[in-house]
Every structure is written in C-alpha cells, then in structure tokens.
mmCIF file as Biopython writes it, N, C-alpha, C and O atoms, coordinates in Angstrom:
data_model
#
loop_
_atom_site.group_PDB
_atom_site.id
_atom_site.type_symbol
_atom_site.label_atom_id
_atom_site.label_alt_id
_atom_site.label_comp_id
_atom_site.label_asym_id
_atom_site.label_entity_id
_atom_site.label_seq_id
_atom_site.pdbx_PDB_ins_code
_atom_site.Cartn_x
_atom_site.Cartn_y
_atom_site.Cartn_z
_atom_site.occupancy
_atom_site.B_iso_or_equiv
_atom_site.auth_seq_id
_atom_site.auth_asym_id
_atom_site.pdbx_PDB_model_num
ATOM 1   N N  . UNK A ? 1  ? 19.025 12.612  -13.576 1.0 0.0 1  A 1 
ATOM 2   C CA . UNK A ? 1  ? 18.352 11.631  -14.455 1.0 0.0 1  A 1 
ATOM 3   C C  . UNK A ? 1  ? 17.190 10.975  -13.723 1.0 0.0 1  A 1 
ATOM 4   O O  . UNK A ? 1  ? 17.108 10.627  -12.545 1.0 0.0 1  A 1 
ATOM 5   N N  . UNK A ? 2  ? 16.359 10.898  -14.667 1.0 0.0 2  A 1 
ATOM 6   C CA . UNK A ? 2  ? 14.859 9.765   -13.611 1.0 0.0 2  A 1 
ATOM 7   C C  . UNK A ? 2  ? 15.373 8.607   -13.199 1.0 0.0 2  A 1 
ATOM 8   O O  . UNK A ? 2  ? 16.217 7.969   -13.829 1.0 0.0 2  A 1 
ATOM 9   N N  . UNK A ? 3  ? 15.024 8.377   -12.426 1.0 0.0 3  A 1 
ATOM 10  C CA . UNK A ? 3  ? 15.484 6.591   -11.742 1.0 0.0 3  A 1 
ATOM 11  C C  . UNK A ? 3  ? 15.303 5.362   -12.586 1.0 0.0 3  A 1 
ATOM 12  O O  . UNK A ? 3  ? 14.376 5.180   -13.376 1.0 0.0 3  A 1 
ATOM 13  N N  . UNK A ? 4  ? 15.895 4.871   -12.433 1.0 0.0 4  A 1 
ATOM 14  C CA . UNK A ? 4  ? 16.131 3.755   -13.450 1.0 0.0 4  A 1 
ATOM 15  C C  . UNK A ? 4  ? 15.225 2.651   -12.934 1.0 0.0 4  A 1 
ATOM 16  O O  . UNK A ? 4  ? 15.518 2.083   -11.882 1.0 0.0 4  A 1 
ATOM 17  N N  . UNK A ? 5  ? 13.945 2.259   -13.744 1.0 0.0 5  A 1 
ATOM 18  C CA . UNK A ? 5  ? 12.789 1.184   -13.279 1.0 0.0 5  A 1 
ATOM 19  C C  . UNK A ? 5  ? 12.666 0.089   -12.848 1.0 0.0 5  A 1 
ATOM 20  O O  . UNK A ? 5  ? 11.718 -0.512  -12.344 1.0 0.0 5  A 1 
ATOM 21  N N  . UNK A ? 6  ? 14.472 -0.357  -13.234 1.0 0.0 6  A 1 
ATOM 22  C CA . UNK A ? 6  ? 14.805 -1.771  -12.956 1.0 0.0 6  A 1 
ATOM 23  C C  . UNK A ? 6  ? 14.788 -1.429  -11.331 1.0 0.0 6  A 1 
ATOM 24  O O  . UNK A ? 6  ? 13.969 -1.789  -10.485 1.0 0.0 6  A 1 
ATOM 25  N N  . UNK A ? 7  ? 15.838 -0.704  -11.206 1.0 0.0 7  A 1 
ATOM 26  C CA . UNK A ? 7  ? 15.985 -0.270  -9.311  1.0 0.0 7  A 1 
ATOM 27  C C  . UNK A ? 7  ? 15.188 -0.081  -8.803  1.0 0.0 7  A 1 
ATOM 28  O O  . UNK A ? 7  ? 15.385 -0.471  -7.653  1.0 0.0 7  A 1 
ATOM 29  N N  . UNK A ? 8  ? 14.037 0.423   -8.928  1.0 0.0 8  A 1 
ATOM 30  C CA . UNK A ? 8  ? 12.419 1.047   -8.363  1.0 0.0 8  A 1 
ATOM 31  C C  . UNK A ? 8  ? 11.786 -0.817  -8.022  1.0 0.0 8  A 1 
ATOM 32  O O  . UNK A ? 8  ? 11.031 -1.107  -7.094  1.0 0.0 8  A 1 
ATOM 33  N N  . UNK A ? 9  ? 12.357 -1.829  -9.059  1.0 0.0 9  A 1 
ATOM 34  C CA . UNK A ? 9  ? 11.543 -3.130  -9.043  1.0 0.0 9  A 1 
ATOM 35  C C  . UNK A ? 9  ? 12.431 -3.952  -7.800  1.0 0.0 9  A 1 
ATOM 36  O O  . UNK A ? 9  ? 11.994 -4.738  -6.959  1.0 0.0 9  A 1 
ATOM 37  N N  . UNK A ? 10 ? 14.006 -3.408  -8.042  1.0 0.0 10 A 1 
ATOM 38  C CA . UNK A ? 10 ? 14.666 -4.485  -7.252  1.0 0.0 10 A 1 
ATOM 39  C C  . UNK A ? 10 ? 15.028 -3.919  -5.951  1.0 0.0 10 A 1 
ATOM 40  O O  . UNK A ? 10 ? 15.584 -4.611  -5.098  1.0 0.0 10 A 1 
ATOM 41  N N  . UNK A ? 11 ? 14.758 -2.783  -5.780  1.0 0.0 11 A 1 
ATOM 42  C CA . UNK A ? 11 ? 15.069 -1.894  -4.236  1.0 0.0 11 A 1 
ATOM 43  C C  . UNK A ? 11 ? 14.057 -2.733  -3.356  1.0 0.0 11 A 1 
ATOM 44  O O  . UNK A ? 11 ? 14.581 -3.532  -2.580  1.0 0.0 11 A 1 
ATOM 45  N N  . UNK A ? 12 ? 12.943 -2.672  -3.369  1.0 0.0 12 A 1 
ATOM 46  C CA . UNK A ? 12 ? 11.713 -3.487  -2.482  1.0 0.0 12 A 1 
ATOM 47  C C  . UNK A ? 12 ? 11.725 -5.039  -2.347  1.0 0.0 12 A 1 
ATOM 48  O O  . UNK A ? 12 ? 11.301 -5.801  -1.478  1.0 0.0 12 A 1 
ATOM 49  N N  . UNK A ? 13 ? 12.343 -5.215  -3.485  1.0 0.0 13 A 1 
ATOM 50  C CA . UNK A ? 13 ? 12.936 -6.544  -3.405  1.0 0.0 13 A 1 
ATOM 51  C C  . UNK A ? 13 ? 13.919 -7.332  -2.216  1.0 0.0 13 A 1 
ATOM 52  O O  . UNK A ? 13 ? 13.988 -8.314  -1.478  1.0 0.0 13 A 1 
ATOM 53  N N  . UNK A ? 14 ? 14.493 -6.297  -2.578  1.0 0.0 14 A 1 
ATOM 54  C CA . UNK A ? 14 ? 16.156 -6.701  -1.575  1.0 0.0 14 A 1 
ATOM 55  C C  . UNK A ? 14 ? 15.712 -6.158  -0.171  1.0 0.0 14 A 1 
ATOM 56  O O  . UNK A ? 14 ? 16.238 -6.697  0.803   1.0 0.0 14 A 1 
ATOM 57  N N  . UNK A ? 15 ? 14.817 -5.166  0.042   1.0 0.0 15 A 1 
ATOM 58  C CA . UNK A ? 15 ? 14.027 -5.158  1.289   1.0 0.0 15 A 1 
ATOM 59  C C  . UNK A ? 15 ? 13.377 -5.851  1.943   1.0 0.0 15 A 1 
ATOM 60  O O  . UNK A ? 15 ? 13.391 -5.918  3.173   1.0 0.0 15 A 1 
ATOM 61  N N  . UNK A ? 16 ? 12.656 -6.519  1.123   1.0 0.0 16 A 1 
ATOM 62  C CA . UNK A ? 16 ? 11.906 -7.432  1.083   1.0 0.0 16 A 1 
ATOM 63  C C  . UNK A ? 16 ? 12.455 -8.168  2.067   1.0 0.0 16 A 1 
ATOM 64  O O  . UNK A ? 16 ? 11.982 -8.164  3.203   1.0 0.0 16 A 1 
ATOM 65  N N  . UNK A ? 17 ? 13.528 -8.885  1.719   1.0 0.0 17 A 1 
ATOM 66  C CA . UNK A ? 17 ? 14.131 -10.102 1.815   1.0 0.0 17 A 1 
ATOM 67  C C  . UNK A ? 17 ? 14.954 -9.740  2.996   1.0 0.0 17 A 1 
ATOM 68  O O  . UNK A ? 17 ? 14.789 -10.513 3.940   1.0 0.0 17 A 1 
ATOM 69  N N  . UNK A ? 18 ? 15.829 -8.733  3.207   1.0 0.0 18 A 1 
ATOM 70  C CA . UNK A ? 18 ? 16.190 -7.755  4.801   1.0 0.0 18 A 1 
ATOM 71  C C  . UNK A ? 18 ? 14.786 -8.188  5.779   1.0 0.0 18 A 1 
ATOM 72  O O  . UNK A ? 18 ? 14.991 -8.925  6.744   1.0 0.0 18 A 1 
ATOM 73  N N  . UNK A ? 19 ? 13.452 -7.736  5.512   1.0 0.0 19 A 1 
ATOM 74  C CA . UNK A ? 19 ? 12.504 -8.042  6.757   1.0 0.0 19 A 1 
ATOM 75  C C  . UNK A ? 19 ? 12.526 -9.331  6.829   1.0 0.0 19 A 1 
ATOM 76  O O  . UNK A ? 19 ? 12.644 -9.631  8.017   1.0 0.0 19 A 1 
ATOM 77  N N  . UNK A ? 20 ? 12.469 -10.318 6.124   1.0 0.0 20 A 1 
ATOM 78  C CA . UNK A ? 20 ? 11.914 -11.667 6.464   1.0 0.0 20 A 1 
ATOM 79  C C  . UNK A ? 20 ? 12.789 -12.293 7.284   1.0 0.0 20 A 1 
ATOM 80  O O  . UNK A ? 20 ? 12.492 -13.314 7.904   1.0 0.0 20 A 1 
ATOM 81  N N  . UNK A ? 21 ? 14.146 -11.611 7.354   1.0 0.0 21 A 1 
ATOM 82  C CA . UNK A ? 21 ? 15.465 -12.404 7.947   1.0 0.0 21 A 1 
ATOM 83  C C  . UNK A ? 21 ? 15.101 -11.442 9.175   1.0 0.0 21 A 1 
ATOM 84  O O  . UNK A ? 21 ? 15.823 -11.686 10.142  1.0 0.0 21 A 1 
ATOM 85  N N  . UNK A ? 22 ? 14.325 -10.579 9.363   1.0 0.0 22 A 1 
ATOM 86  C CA . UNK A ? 22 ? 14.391 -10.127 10.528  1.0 0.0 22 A 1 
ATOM 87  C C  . UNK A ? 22 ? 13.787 -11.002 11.945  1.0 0.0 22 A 1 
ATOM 88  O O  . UNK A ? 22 ? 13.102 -12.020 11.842  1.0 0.0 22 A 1 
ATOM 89  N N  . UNK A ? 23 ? 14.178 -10.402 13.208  1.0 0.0 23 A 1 
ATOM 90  C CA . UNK A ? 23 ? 13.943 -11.146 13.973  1.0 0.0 23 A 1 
ATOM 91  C C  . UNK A ? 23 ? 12.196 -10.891 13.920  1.0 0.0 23 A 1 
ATOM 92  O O  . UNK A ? 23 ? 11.615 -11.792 14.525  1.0 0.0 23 A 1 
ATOM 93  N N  . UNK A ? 24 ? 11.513 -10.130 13.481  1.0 0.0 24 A 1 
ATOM 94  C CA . UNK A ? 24 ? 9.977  -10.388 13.879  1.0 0.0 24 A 1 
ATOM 95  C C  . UNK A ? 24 ? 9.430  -11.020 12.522  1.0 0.0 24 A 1 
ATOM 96  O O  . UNK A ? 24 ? 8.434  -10.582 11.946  1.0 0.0 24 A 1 
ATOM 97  N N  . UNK A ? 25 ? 10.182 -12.080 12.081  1.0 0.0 25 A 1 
ATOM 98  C CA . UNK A ? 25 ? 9.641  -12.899 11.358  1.0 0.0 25 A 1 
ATOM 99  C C  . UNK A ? 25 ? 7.875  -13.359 11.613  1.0 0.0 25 A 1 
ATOM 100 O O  . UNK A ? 25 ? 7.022  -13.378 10.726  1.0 0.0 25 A 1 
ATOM 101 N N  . UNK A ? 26 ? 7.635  -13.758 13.311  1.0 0.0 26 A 1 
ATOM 102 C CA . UNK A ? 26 ? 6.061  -13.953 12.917  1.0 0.0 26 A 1 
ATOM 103 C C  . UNK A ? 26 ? 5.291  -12.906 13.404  1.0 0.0 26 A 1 
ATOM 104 O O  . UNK A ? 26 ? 4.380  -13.091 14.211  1.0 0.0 26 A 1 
ATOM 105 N N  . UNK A ? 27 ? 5.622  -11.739 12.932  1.0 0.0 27 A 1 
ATOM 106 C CA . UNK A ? 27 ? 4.785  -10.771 13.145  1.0 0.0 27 A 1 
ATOM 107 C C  . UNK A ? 27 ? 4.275  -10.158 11.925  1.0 0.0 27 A 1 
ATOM 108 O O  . UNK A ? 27 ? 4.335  -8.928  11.926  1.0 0.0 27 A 1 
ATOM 109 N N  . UNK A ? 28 ? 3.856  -10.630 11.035  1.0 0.0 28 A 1 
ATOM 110 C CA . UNK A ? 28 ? 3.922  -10.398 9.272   1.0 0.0 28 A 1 
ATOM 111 C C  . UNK A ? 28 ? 2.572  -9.240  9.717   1.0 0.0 28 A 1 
ATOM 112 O O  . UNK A ? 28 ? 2.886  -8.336  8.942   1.0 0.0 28 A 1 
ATOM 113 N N  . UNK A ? 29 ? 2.264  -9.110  9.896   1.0 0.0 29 A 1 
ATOM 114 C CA . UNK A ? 29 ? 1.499  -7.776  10.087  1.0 0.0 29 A 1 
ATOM 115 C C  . UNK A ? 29 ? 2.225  -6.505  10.176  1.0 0.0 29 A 1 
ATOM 116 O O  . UNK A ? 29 ? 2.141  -5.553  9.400   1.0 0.0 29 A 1 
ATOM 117 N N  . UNK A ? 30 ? 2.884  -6.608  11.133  1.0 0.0 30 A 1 
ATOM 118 C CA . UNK A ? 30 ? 4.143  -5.464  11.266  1.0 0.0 30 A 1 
ATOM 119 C C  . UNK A ? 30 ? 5.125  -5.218  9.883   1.0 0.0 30 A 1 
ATOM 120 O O  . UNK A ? 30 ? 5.516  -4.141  9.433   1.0 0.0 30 A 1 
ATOM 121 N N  . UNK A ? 31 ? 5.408  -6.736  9.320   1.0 0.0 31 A 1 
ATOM 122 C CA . UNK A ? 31 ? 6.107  -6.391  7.898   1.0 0.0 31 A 1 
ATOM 123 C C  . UNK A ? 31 ? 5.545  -6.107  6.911   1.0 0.0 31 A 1 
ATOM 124 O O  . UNK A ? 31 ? 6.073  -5.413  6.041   1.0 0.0 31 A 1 
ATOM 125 N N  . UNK A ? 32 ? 4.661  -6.457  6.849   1.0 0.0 32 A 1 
ATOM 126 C CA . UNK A ? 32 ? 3.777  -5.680  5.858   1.0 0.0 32 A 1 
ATOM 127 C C  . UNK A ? 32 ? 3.837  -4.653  5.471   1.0 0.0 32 A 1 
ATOM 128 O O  . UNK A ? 32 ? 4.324  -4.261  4.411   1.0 0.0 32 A 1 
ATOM 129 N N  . UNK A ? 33 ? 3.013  -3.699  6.845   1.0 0.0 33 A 1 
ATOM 130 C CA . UNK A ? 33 ? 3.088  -2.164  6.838   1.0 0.0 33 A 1 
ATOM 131 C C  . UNK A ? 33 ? 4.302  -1.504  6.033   1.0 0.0 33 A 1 
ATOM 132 O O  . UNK A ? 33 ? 4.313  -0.752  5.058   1.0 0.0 33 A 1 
ATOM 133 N N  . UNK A ? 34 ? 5.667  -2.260  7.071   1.0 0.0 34 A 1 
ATOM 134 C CA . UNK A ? 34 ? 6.979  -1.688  6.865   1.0 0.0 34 A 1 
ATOM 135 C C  . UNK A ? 34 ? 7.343  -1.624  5.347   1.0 0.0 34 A 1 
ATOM 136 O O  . UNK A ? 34 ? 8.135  -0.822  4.852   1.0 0.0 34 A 1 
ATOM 137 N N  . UNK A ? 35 ? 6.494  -2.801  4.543   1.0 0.0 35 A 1 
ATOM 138 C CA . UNK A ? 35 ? 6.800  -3.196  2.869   1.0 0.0 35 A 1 
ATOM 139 C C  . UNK A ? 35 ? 6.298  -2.161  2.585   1.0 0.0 35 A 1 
ATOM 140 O O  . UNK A ? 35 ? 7.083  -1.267  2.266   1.0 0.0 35 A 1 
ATOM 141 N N  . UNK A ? 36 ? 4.671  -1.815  2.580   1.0 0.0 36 A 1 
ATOM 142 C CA . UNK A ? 36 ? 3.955  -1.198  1.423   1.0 0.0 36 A 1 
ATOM 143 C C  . UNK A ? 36 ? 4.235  0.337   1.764   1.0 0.0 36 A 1 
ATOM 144 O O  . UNK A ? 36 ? 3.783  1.037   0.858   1.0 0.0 36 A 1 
ATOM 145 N N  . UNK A ? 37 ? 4.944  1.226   2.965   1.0 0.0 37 A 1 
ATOM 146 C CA . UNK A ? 37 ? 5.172  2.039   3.101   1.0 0.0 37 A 1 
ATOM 147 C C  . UNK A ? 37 ? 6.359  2.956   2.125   1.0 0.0 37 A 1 
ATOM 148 O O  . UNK A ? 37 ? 6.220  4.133   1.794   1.0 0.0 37 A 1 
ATOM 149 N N  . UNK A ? 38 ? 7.676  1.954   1.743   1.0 0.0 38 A 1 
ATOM 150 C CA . UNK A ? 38 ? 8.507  2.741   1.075   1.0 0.0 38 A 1 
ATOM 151 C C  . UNK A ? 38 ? 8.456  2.031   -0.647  1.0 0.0 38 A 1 
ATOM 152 O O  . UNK A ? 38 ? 8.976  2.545   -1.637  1.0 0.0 38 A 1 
ATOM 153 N N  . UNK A ? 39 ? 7.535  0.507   -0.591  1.0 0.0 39 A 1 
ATOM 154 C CA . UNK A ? 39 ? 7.411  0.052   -1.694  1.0 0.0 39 A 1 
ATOM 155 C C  . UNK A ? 39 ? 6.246  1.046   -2.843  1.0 0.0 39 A 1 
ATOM 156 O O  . UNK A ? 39 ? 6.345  1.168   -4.064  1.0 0.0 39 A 1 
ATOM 157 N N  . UNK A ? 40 ? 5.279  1.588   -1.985  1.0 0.0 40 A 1 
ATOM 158 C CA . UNK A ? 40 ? 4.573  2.560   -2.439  1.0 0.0 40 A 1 
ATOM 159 C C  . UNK A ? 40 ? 5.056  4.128   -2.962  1.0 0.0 40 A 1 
ATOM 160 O O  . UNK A ? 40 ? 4.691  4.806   -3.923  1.0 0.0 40 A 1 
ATOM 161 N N  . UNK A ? 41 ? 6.163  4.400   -1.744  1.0 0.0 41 A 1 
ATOM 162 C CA . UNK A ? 41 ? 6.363  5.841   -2.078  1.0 0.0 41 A 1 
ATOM 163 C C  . UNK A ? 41 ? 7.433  6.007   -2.926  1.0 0.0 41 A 1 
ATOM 164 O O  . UNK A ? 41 ? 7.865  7.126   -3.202  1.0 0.0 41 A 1 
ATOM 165 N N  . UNK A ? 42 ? 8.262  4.189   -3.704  1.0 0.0 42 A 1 
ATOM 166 C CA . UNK A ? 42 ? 8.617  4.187   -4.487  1.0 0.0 42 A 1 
ATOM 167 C C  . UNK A ? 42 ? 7.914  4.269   -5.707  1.0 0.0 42 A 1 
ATOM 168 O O  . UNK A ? 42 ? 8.428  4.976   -6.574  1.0 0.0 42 A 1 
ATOM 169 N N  . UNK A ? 43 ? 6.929  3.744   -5.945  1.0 0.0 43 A 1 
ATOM 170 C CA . UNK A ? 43 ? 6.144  3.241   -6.586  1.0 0.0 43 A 1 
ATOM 171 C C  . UNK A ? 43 ? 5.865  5.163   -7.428  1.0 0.0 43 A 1 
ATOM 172 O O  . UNK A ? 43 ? 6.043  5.586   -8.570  1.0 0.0 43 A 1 
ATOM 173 N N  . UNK A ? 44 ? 5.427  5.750   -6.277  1.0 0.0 44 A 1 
ATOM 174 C CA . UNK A ? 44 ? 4.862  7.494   -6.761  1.0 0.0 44 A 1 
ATOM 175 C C  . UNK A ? 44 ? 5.921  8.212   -7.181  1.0 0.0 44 A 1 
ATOM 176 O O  . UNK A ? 44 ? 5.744  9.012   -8.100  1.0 0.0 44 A 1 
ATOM 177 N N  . UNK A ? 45 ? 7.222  8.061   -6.586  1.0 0.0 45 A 1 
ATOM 178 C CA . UNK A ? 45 ? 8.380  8.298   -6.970  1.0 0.0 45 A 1 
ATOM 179 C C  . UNK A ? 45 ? 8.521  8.333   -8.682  1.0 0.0 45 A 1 
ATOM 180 O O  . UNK A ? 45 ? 8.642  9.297   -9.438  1.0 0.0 45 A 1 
ATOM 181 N N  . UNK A ? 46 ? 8.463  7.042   -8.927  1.0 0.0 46 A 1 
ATOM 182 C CA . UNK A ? 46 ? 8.718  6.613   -10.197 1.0 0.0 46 A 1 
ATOM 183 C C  . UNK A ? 46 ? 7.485  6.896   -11.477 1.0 0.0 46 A 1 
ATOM 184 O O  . UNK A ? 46 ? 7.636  6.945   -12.697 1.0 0.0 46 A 1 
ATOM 185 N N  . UNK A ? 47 ? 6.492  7.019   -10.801 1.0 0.0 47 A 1 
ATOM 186 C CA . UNK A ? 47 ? 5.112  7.433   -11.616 1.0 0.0 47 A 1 
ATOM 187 C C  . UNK A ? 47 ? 5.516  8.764   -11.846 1.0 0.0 47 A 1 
ATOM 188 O O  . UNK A ? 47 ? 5.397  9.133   -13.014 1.0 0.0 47 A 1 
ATOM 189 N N  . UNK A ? 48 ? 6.051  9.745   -10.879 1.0 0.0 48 A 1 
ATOM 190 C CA . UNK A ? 48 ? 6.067  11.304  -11.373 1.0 0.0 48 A 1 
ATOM 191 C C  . UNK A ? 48 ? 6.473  12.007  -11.781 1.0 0.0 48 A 1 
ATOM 192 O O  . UNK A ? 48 ? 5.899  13.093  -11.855 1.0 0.0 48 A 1 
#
C-alpha cells in the first residue's frame, strides 16, 4: 500500500524532536542538515 500522508507529516516530526533533545543542541547547523536529509527523501518518497 502507498504510505499513509499522515506518517510522511509525523515521522519528521517525532525526529524532529529526537535531535533537539540531542546532546548537540547548539550546533543547529549540524541539525539541520540531519532534518532536511530524510525529511526530504520522505518528502520524494511520498510524491512518487
């Protein structure tokens, strides 16, 4: 079955929220990257 859109919205979410509790909290440059890397290839995932 295709992935369900709600999960595609709340997977990056709940990631989200895993980095910020991480210990390189002030390195938001580094979390960033780490976000838009699987938040994106969710993102194409779900477009295709």
């Amino acid at each position: 079955p295709p992935p369900d859109p709600e999960r595609s919205f709340y997977f990056p979410l709940h990631l989200e929220l895993d980095l910020e509790r991480g210990p390189w909290d002030d390195e938001d440059f580094d979390v960033d990257e780490v976000e838009e890397g699987p938040v994106f290839a969710l993102c194409m995932a779900g477009a295709g």
